[in-house]
C-alpha positions as CSV (number, residue, x, y, z in Angstrom):
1,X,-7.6,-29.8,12.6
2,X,-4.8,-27.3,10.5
3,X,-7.8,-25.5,9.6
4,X,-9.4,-24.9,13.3
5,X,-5.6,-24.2,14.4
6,X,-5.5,-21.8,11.8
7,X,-8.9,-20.0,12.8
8,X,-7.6,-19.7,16.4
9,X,-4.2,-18.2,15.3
10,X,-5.5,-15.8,12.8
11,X,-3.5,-13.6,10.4
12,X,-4.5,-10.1,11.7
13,X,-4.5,-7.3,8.6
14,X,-5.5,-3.9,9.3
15,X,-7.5,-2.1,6.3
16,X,-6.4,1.3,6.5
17,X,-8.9,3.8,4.9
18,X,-12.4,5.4,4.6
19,X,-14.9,2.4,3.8
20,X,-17.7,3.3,0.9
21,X,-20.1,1.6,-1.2
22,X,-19.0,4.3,-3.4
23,X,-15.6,3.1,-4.0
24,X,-15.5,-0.4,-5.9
25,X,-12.3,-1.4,-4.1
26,X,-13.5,-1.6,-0.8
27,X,-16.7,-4.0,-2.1
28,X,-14.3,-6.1,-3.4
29,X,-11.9,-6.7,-0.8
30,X,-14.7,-8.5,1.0
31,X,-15.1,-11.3,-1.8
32,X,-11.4,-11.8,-1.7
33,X,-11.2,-12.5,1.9
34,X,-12.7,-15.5,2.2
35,X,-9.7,-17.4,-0.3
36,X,-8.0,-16.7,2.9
37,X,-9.3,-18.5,5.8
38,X,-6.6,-18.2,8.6
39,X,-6.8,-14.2,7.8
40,X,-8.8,-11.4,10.1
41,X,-9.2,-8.9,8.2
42,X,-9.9,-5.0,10.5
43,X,-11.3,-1.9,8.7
44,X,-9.7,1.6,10.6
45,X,-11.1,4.7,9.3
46,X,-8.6,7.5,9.0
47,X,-10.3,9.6,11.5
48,X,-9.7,7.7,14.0
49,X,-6.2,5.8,13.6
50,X,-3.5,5.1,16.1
51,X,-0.5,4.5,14.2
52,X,1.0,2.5,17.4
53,X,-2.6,0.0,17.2
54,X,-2.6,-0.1,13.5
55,X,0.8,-1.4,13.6
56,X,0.4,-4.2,16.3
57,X,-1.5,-5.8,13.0
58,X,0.7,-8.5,11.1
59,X,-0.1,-6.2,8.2
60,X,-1.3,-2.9,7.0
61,X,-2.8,-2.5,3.8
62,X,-3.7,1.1,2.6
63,X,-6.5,1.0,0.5
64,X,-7.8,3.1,-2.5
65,X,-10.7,5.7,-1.4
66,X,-8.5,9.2,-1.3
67,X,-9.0,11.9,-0.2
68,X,-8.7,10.4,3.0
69,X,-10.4,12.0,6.0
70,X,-7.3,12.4,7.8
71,X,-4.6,12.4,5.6
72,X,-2.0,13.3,8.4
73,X,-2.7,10.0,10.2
74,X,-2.5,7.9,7.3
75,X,1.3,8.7,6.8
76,X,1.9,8.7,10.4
77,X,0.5,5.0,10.0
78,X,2.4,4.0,7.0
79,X,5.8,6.1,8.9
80,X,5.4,3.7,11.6
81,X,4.9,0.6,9.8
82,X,8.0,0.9,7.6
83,X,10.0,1.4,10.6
84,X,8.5,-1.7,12.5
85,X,8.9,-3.7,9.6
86,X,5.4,-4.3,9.7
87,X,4.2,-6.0,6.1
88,X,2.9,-2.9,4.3
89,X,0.8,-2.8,1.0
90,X,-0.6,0.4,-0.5
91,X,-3.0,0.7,-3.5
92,X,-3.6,3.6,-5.4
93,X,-4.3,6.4,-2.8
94,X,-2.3,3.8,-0.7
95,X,0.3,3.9,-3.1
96,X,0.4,7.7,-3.4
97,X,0.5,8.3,0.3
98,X,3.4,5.7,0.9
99,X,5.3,8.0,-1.6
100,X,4.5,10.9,0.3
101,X,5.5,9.3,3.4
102,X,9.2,8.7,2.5
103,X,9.1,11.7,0.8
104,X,8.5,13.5,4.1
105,X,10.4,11.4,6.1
106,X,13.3,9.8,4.5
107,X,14.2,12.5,1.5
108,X,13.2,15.4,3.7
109,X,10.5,17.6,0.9
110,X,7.8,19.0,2.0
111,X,5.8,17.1,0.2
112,X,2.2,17.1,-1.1
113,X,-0.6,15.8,-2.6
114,X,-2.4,18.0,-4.8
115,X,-5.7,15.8,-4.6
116,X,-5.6,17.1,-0.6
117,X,-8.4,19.2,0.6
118,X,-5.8,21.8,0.2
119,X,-5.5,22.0,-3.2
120,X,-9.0,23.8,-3.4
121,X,-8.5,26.5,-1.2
122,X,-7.3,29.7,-2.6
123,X,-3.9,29.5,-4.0
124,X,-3.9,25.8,-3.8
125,X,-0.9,24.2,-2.8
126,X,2.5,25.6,-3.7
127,X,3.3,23.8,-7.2
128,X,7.4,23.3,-5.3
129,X,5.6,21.0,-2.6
130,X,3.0,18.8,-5.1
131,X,5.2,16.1,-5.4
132,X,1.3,13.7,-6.1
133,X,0.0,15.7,-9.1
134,X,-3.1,15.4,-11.2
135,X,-2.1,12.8,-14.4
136,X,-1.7,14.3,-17.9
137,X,-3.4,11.4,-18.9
138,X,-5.9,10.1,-16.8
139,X,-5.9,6.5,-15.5
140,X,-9.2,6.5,-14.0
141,X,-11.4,3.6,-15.2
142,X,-8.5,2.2,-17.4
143,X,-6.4,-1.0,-18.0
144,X,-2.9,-0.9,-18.8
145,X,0.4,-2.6,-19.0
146,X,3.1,-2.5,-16.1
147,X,7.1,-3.4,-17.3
148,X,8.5,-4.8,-14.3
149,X,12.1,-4.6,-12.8
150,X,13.6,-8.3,-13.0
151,X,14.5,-9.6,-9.6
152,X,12.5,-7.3,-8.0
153,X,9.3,-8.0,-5.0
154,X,7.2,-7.0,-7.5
155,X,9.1,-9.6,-10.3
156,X,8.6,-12.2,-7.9
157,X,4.8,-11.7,-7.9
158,X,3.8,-10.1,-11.4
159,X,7.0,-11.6,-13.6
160,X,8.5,-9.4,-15.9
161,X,5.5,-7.7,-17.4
162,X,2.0,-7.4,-16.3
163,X,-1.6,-5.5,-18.1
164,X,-3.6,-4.0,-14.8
165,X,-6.4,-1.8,-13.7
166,X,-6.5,1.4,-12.3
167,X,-8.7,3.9,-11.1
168,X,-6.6,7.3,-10.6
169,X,-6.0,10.6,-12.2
170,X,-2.9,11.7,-9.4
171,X,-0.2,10.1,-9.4
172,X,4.0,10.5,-9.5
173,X,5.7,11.3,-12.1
174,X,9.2,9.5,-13.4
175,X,10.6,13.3,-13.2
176,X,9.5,14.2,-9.5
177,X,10.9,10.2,-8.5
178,X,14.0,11.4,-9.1
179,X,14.9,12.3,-5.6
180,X,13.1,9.7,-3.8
181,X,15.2,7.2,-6.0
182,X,18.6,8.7,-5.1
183,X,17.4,8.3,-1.7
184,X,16.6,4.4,-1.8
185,X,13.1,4.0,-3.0
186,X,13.2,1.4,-5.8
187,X,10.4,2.2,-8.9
188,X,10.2,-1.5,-10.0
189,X,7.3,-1.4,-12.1
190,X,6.6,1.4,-15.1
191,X,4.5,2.0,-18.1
192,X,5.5,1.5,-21.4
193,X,6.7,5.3,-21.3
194,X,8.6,5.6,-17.3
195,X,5.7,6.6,-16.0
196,X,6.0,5.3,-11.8
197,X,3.2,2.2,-11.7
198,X,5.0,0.2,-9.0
199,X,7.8,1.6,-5.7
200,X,8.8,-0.4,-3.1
201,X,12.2,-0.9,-0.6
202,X,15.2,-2.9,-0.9
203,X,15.4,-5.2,2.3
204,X,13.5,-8.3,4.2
205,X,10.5,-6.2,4.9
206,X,7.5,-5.9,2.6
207,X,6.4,-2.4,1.6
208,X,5.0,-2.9,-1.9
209,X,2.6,0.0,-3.2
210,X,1.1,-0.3,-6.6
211,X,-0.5,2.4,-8.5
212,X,-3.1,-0.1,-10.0
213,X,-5.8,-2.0,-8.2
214,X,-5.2,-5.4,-8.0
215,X,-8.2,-5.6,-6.2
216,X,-10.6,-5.2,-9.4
217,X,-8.5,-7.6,-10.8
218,X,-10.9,-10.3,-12.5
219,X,-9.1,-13.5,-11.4
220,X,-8.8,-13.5,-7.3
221,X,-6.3,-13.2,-5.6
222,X,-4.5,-11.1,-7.1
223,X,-0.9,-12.1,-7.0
224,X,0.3,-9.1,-5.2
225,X,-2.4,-9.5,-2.9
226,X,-1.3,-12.7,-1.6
227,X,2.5,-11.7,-2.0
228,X,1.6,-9.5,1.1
229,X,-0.7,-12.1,2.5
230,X,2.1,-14.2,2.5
231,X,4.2,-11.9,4.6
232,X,1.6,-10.8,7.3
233,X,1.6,-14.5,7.7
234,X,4.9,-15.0,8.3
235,X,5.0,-12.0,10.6
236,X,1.9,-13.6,12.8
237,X,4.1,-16.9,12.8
238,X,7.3,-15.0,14.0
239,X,5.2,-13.5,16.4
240,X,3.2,-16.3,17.8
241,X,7.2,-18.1,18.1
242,X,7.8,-15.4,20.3
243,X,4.8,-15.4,22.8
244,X,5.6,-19.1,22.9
245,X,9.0,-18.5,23.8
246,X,8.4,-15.9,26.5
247,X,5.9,-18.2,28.1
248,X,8.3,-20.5,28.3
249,X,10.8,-18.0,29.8
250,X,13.3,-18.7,27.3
């Protein structure tokens, strides 16, 4: 019976990005979703997303795969989603564009990604405004250990020290976090030398964005993963309380 109650009171979890067979991520994501049976899980392409609908999800993930097709609507997306308090989690590209997202709209910068479609047309994008820039040392294809701010959201899932995968060569930099730190964006997980692995934002709402891939992550799920799971939940709960409540006219 929990488990028919659960299926007709789903978790609803909008997949935010352009779905390939070429991008390992996204052909894992559907093995992991069936560890999670009271969760409905929606692929939006970037061409065609309404931040508004994406956001009447009980959670937004933005998932690896960038360049996106429309990168505009992507951070209009994650914009709206941290100022709903809608559960958001952002992997690699995700991660990168949640960056550029507060960036824009909470520091102020005119802020970039050098990866962007931009980049290769002549005279590129102004090296003042690239605040996502191409890795000295490329992380594409390799494993490596992420320090982890105690007490922390990411703490709380990964402890105090974590080895992970990734699969990108554009990233931010410890230098160019600088501002976005002043400004309230907490980098709780780093490499062994600084180097930005893990941001998120002080508060009750989740927005977690990880520069790994917990997705290619060999024993599923990965704790982040259901860290985030775990709050879309809560938010369908809150939310199902409500409709309740308002059909009852209280």
């Amino acid at each position: 019976m929990a488990a028919q109650h659960e299926r007709m009171n789903p978790t609803r979890i909008a997949l935010v990005g352009d779905r390939s067979t070429a991008v390992r991520a996204h052909e894992r994501i559907p093995q992991i979703a069936p560890r999670y049976a009271d969760v409905d899980l929606h692929w939006l392409t970037t061409a065609d997303l309404v931040p508004a609908e994406a956001t009447a999800f009980d959670g937004v993930w933005v998932v690896p795969g960038s360049p996106y097709a429309d990168e505009e609507r992507v951070v209009e997306t994650i914009r709206a989603a941290r100022t709903g308090g809608t559960p958001l989690l952002g992997t690699c590209g995700g991660y990168q564009h949640m960056v550029l997202e507060f960036a824009r709209h909470v520091v102020g910068l005119a802020a970039q990604h050098a990866e962007s479609s931009a980049a290769g047309e002549a005279g590129g994008i102004p090296e003042s405004t690239a605040l996502i820039t191409e890795l000295s040392c490329s992380l594409k294809g390799r494993s490596g250990q992420v320090n982890v701010v105690p007490g922390s959201r990411a703490a709380a899932a990964l402890g105090e020290q974590s080895f992970e995968r990734f699969h990108c060569s554009f990233g931010l930099t410890a230098v160019d976090a600088e501002p976005l730190v002043a400004a309230g964006l907490v980098v709780s997980g780093s490499s062994p030398e600084g180097e930005p692995r893990v941001v998120e934002l002080p508060g009750d709402a989740f927005w977690l964005g990880t520069a790994f891939q917990p997705e290619l992550a060999d024993a599923q799920p990965h704790p982040v993963i259901d860290a985030f799971v775990a709050a879309a939940r809560e938010r369908a709960a809150l939310r199902r309380t409500m409709r309740v409540e308002a059909r009852a006219g209280r």
